[in-house]
BATI-652653 format. One line per 10 residues: number of its first residue (from 1); their letters; for each residue z, y, x of N, C-alpha, C. Coordinates in Angstrom, 2 decimals, padded with zeros to 5 digits. Example, Ala and Ser with C-alpha at 12.3 -4.5 7.8 and 13.67 -1.06 7.14 Angstrom:
# residues 2
1 = as = 007.80/-005.69/013.19/007.80/-004.50/012.30/007.80/-003.30/013.20; 007.08/-002.25/012.85/007.14/-001.06/013.67/007.87/000.03/012.90
This chain:
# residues 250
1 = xxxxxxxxxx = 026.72/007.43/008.84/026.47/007.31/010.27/026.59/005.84/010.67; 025.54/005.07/011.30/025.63/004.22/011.57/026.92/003.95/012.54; 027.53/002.51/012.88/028.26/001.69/013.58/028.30/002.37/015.10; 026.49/002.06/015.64/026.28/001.92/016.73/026.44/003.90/017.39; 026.44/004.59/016.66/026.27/006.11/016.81/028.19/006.94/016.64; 028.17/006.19/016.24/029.74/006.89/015.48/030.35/007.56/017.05; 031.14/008.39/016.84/031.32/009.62/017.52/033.36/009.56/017.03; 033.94/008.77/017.71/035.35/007.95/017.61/035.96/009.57/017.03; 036.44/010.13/018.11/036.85/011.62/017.71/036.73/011.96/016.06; 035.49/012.03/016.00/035.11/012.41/014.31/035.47/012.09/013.48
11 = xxxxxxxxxx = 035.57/010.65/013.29/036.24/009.90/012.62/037.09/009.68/012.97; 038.42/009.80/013.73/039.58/010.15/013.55/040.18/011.11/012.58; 039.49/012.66/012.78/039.70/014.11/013.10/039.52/013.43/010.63; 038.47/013.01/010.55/038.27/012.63/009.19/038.73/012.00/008.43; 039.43/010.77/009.58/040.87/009.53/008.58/041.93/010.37/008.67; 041.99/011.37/009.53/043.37/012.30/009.61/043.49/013.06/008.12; 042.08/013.73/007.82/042.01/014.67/006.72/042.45/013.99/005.33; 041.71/013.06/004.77/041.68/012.09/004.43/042.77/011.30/003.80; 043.85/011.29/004.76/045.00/010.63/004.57/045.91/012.28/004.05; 045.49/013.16/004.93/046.39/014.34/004.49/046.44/014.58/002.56
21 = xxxxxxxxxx = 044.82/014.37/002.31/044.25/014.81/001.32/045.17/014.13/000.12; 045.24/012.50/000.67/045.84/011.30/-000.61/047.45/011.86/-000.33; 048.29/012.69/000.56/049.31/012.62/000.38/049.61/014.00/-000.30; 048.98/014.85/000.18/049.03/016.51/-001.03/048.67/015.87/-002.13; 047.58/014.87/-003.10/047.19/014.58/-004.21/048.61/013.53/-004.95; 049.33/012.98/-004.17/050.32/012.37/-004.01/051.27/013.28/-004.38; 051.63/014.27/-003.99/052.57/015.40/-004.29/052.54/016.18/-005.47; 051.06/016.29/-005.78/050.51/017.34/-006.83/050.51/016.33/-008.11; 050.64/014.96/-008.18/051.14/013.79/-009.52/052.60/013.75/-009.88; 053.51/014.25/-008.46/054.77/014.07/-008.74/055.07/015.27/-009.59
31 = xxxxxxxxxx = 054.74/016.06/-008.99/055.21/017.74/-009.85/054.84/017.52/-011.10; 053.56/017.51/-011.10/052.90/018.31/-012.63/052.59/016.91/-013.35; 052.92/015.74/-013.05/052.91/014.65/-013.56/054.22/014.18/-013.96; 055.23/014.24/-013.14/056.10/013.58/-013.03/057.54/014.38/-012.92; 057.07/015.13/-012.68/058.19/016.36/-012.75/059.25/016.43/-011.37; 058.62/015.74/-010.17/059.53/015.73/-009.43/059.03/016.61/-008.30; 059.68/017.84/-007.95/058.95/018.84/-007.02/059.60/018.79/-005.76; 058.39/018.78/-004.38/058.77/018.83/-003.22/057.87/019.79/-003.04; 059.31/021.02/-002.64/058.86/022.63/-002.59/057.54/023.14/-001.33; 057.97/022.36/-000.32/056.77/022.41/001.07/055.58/022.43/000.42
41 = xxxxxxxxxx = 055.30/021.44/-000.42/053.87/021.62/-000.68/053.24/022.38/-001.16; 054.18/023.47/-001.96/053.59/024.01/-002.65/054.03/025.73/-002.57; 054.50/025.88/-001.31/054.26/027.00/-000.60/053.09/027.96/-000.46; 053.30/029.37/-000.67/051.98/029.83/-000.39/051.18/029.67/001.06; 052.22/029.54/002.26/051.99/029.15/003.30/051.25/027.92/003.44; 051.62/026.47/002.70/050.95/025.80/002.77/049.36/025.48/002.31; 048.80/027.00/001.47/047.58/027.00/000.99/046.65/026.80/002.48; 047.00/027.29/003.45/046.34/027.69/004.93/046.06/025.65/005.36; 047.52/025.24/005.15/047.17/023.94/005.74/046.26/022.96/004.88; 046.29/022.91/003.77/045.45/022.63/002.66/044.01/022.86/003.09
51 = xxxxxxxxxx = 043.92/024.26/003.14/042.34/024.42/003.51/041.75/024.08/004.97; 042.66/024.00/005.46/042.52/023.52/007.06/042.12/022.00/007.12; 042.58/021.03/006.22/041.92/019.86/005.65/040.44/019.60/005.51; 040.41/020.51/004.49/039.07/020.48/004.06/037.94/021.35/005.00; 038.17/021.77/005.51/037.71/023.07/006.60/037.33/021.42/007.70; 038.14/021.22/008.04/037.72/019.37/009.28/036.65/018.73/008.03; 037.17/018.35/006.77/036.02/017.28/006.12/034.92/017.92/006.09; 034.41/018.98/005.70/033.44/019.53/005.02/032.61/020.01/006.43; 033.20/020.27/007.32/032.35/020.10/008.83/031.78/019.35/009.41; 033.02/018.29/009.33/032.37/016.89/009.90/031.83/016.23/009.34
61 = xxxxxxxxxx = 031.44/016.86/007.79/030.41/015.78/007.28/028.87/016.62/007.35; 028.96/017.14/007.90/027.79/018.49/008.23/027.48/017.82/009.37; 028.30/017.88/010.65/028.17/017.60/012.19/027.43/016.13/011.76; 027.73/015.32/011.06/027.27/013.67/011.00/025.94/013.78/010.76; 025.24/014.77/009.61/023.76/014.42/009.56/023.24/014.85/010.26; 023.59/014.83/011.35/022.37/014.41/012.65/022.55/012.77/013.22; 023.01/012.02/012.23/022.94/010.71/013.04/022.40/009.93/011.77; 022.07/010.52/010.67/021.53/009.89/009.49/019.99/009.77/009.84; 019.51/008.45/009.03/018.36/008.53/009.07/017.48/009.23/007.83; 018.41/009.42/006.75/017.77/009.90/005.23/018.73/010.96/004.53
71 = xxxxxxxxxx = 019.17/011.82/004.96/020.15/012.69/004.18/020.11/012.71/002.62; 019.03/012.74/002.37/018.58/012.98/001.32/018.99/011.75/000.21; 018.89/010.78/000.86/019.52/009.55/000.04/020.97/009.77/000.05; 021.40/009.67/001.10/023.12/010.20/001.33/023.47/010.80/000.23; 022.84/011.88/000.25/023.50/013.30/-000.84/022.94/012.80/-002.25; 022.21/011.99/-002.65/022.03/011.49/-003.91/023.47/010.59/-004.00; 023.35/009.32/-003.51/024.65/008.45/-003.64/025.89/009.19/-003.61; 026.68/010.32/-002.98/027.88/011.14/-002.88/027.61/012.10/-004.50; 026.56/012.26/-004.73/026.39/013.20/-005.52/026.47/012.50/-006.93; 026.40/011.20/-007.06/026.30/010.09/-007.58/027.53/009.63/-007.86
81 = xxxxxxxxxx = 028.70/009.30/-007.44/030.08/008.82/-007.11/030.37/010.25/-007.62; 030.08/011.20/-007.34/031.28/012.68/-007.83/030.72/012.74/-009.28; 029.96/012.42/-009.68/029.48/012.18/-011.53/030.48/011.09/-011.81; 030.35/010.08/-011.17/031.28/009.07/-011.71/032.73/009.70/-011.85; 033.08/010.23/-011.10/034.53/010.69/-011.32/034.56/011.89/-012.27; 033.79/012.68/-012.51/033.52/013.59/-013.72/033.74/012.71/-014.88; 032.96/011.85/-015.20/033.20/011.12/-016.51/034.32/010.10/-016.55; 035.33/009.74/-015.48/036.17/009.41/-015.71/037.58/010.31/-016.18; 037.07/011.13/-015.29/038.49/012.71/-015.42/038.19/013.11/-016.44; 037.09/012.88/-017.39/036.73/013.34/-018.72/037.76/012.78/-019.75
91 = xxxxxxxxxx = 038.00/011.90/-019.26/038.92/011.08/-020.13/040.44/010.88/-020.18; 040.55/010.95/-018.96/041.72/011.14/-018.39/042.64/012.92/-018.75; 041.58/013.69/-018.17/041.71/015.07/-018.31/041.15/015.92/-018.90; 040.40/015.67/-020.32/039.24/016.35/-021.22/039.28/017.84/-021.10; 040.92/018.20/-020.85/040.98/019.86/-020.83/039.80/020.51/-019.30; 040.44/019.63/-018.52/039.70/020.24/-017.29/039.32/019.05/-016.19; 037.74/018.64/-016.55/037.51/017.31/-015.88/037.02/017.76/-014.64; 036.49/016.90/-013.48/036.46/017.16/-012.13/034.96/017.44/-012.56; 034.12/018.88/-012.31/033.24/019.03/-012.78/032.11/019.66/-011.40; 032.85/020.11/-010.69/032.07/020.52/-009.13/032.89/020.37/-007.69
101 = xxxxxxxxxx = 033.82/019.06/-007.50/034.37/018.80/-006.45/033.94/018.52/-005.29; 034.51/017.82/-004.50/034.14/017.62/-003.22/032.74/016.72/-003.01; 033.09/015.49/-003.58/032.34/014.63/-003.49/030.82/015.49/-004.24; 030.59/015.93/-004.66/029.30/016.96/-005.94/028.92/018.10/-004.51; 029.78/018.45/-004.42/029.40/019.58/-002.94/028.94/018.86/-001.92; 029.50/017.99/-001.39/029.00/017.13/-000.54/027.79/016.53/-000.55; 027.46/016.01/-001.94/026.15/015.46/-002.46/025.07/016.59/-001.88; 025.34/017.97/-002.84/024.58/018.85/-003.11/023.69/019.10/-001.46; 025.06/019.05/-000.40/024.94/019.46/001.00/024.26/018.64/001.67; 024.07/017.61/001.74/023.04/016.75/002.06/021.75/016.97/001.55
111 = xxxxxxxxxx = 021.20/016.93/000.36/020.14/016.85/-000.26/019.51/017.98/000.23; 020.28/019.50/000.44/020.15/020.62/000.39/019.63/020.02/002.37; 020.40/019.76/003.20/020.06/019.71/004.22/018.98/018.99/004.21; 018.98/017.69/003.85/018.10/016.69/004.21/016.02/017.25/003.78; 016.24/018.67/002.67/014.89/018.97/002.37/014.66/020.11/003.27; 015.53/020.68/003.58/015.02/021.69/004.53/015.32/021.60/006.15; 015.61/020.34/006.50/015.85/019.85/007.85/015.04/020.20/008.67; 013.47/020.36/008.72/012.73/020.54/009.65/012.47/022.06/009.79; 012.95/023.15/008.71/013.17/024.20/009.12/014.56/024.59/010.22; 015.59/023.99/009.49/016.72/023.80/010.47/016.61/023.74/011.79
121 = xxxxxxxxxx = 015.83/022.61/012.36/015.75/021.94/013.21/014.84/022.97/013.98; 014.57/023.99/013.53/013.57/025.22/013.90/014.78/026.72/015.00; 015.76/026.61/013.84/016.89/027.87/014.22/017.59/026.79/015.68; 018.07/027.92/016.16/018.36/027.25/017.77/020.11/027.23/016.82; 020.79/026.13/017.70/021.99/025.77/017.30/022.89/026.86/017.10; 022.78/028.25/018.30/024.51/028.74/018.83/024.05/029.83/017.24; 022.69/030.10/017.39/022.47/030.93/016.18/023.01/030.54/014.55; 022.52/029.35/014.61/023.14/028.57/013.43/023.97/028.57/012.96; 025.18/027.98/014.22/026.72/028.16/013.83/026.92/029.23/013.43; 026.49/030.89/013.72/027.02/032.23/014.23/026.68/032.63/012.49
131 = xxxxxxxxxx = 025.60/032.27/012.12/024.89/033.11/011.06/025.62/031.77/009.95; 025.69/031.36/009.94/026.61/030.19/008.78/027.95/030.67/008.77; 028.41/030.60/009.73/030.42/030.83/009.67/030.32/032.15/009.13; 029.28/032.99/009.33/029.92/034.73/008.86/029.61/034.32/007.18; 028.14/034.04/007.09/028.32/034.07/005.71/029.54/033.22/005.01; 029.61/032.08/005.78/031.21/031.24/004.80/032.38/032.25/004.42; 032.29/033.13/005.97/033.66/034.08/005.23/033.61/035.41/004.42; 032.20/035.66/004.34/032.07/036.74/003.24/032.06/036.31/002.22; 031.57/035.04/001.86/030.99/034.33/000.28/032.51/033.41/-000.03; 033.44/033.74/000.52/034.80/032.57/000.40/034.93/032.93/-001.26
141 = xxxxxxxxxx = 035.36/034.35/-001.06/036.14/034.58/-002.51/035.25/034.71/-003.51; 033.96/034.31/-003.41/033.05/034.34/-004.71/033.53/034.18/-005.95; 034.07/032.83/-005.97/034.77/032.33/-007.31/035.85/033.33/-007.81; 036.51/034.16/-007.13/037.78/034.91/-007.21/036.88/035.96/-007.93; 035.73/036.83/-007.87/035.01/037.81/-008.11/034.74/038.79/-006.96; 035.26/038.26/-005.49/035.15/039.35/-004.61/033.93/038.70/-003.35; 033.55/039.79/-002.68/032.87/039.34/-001.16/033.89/040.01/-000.51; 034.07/039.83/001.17/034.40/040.47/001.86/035.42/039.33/002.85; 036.33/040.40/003.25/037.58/039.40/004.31/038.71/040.83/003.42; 039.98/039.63/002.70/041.07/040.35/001.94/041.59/041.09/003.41
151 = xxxxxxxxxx = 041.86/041.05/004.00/042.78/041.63/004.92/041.99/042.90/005.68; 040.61/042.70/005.44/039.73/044.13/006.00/039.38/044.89/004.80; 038.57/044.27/004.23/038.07/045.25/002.95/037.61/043.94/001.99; 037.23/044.30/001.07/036.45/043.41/000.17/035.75/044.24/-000.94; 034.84/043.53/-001.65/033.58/044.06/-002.21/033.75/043.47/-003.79; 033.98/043.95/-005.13/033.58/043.37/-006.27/032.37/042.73/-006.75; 031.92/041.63/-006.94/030.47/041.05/-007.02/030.64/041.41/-008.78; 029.27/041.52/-009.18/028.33/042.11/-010.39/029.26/041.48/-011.70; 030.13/041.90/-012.63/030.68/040.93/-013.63/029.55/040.11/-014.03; 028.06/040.52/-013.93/027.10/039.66/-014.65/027.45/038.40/-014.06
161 = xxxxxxxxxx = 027.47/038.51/-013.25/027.51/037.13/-012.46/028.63/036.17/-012.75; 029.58/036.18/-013.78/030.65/035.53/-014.00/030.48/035.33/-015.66; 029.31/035.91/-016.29/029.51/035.83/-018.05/029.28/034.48/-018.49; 028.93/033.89/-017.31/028.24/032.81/-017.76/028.75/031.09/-016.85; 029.20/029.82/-017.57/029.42/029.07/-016.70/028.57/028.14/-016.39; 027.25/028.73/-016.78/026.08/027.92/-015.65/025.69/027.75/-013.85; 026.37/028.74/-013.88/026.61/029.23/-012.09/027.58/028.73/-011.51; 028.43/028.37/-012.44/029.45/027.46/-011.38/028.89/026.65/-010.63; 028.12/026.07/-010.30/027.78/024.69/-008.76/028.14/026.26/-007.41; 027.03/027.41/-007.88/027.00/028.42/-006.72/028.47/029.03/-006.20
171 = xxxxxxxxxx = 029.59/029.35/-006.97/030.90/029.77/-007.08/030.96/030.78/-008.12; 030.63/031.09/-009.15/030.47/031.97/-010.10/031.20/031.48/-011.23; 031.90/030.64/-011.75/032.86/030.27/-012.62/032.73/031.34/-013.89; 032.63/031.02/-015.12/032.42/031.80/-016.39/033.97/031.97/-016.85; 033.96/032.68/-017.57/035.46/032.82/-018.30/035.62/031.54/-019.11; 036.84/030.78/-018.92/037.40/029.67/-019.55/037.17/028.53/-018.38; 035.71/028.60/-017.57/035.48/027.07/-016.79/036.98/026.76/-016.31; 036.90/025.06/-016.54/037.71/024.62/-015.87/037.50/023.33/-015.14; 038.64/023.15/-013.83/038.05/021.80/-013.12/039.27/021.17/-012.75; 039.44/020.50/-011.96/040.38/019.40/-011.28/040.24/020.22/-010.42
181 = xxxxxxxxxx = 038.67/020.08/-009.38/038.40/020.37/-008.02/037.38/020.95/-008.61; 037.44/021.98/-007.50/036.16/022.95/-007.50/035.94/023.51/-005.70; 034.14/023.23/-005.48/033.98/023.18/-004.22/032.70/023.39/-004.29; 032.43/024.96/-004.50/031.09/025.55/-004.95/030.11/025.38/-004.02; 029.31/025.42/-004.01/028.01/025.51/-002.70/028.80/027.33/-001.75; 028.35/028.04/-002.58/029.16/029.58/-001.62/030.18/029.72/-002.06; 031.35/029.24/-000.73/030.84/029.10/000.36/030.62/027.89/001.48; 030.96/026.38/000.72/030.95/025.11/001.43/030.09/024.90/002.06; 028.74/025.47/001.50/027.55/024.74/001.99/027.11/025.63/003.67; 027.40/026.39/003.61/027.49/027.26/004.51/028.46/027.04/006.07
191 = xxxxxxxxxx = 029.71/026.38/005.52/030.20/025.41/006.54/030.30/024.13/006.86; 029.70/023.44/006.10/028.66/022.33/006.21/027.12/022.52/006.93; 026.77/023.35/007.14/025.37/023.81/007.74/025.96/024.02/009.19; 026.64/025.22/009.24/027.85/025.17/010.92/027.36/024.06/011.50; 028.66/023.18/010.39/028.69/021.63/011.24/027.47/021.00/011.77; 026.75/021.02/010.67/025.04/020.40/011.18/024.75/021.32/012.37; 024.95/022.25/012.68/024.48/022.85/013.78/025.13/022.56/015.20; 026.47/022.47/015.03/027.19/021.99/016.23/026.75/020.48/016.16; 026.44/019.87/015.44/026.03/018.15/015.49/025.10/017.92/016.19; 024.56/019.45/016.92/023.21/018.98/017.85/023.59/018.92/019.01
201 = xxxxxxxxxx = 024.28/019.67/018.96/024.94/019.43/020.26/026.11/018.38/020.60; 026.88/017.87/019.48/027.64/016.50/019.96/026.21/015.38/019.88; 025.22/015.77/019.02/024.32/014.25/019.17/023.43/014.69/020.73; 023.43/015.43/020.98/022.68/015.49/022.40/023.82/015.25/023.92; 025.13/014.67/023.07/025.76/014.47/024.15/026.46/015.51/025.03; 027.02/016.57/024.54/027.08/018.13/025.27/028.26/018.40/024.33; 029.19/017.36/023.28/030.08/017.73/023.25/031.33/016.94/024.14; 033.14/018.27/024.22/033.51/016.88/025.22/033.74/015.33/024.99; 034.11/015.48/026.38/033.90/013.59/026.51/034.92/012.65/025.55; 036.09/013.29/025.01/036.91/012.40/024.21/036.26/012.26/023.01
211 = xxxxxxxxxx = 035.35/013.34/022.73/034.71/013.26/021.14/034.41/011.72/020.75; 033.58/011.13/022.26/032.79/010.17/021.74/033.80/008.82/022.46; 035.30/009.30/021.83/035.87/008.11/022.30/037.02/007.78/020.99; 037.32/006.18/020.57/038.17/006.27/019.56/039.75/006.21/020.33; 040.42/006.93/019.73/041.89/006.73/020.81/043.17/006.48/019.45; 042.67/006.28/018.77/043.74/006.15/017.30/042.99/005.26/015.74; 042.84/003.86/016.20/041.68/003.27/015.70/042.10/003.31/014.09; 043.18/003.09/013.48/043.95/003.68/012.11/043.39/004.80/011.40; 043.22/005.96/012.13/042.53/007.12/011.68/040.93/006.64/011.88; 040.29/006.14/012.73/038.93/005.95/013.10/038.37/004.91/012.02
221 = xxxxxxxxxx = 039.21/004.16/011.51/039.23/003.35/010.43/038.93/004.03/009.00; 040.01/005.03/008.53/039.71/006.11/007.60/038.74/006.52/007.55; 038.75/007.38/008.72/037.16/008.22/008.32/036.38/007.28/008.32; 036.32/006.11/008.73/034.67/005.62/008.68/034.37/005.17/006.83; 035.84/004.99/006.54/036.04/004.60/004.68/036.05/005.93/004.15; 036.00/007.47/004.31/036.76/007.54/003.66/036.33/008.26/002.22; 035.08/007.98/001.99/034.91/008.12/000.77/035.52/007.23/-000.74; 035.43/006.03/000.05/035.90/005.15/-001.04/037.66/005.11/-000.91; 038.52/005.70/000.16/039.91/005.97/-000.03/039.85/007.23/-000.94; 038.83/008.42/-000.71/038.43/009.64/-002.06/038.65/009.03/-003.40
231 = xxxxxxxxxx = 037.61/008.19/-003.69/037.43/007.90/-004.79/038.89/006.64/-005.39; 038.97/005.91/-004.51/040.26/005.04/-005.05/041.92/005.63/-004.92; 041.70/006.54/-004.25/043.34/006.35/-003.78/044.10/007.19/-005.27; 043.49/007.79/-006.24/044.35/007.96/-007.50/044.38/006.56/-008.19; 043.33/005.93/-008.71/043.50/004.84/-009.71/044.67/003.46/-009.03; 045.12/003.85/-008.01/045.87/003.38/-007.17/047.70/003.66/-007.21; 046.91/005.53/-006.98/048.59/005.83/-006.82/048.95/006.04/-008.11; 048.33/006.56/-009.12/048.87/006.99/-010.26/049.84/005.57/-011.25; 048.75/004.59/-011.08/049.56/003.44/-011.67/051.00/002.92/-010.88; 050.96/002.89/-009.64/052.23/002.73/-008.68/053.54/003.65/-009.21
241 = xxxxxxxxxx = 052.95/005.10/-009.38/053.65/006.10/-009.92/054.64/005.70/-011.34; 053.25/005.15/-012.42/053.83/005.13/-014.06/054.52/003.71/-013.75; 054.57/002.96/-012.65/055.52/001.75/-012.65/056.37/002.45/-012.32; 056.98/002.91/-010.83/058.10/003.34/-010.25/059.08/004.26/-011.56; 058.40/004.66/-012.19/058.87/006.48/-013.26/059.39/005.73/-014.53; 058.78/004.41/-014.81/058.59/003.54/-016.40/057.86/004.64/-017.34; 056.49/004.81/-016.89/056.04/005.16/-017.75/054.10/004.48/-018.29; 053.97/005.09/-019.46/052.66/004.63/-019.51/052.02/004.93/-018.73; 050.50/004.07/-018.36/049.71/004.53/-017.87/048.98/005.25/-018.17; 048.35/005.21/-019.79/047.60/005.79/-020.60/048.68/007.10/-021.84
């Protein structure tokens, strides 16, 4: 999103996530890295706030391509950077490298928007949001093997659909796949589309008035980085870490 368009709110609501993201990833090196456990984080309760993170990124980077001029380039370059970190976690983590994360979903979600935009741009907005959010919450537990909502009913999806780990980008995970991060198209892409849909209405000016104001320039700062705080803030913390601990890096 350009300078002149930026939407202050958003990028707050995104340096907020952002920063949440590097301090859970921060937590999750001490434990299983380092052996030092701080129990909050890793609450089942805290799974809700976790996804509540990503639930703001994965929106607001939906709501933004309506201020792009090329999505389609976007989602190549993001899609581009999440390969790069695949072949680094390859090395780092050969058992289970970052093979369909955020940054790869994100890619995918652009490209995916940016070719079918002028159909989009066809469905009226309130419809958009309405018919995206239901499917996000039927298609959540794909990867798990279920459709549905756990707390109403839920549905077993086809074992065919899991024999195999070519389907993982969709949420279909084969027996054995493994990842760092995993952030399938169903059901991300689906609340990433939402967002693009409510983005017509913050880019037509019809969302409220603080949206398009920065009131916490620290956070407004983040989000406007915060792919490259994504991509740097391990090769960062982890070495800080093997100093503080005396340990190798490698």
């Amino acid at each position: 999103m350009e300078t002149k368009n930026r939407v202050g709110f958003l990028d707050e609501l995104r340096g907020f996530a952002i920063i949440c993201m590097v301090v859970y990833h921060l937590m999750v090196d001490l434990k299983f890295v380092f052996n030092v456990d701080v129990p909050i984080f890793f609450e089942s309760w805290f799974d809700v706030v976790r996804d509540a993170f990503v639930v703001i990124f994965i929106s607001i980077s939906g709501i933004v391509c309506n201020y792009s001029r090329n999505n389609i380039k976007r989602g190549v370059q993001c899609f581009f950077i999440g390969m790069i970190m695949t072949f680094v976690t390859a090395f780092i983590s050969p058992s289970s490298p970052d093979m369909f994360g955020i940054l790869h979903c994100l890619g995918v979600c652009m490209m995916l928007y940016g070719l079918g935009q002028p159909i989009f741009e066809k469905i009226p907005a309130f419809a958009g949001i309405i018919i995206n959010v239901l499917i996000f919450v039927f298609t959540f537990n794909f990867k798990t093997g279920y459709t549905g909502i756990y707390s109403f009913f839920r549905v077993k999806m086809p074992d065919i659909l899991y024999t195999t780990s070519v389907m993982f980008p969709l949420g279909f995970p084969g027996n054995g796949f493994a990842t760092l991060d995993y952030f399938p198209l169903f059901p991300w892409f689906f609340l990433f589309a939402a967002g693009a849909f409510y983005g017509v209405y913050v880019r037509n000016g019809h969302a409220p008035k603080f949206f398009y104001k920065t009131h916490i320039p620290f956070f407004a700062a983040a989000g406007r980085h915060s792919i490259w705080i994504y991509v740097l803030h391990q090769p960062i913390i982890y070495p800080i870490l093997c100093l503080i601990f005396g340990r190798s890096i490698f």
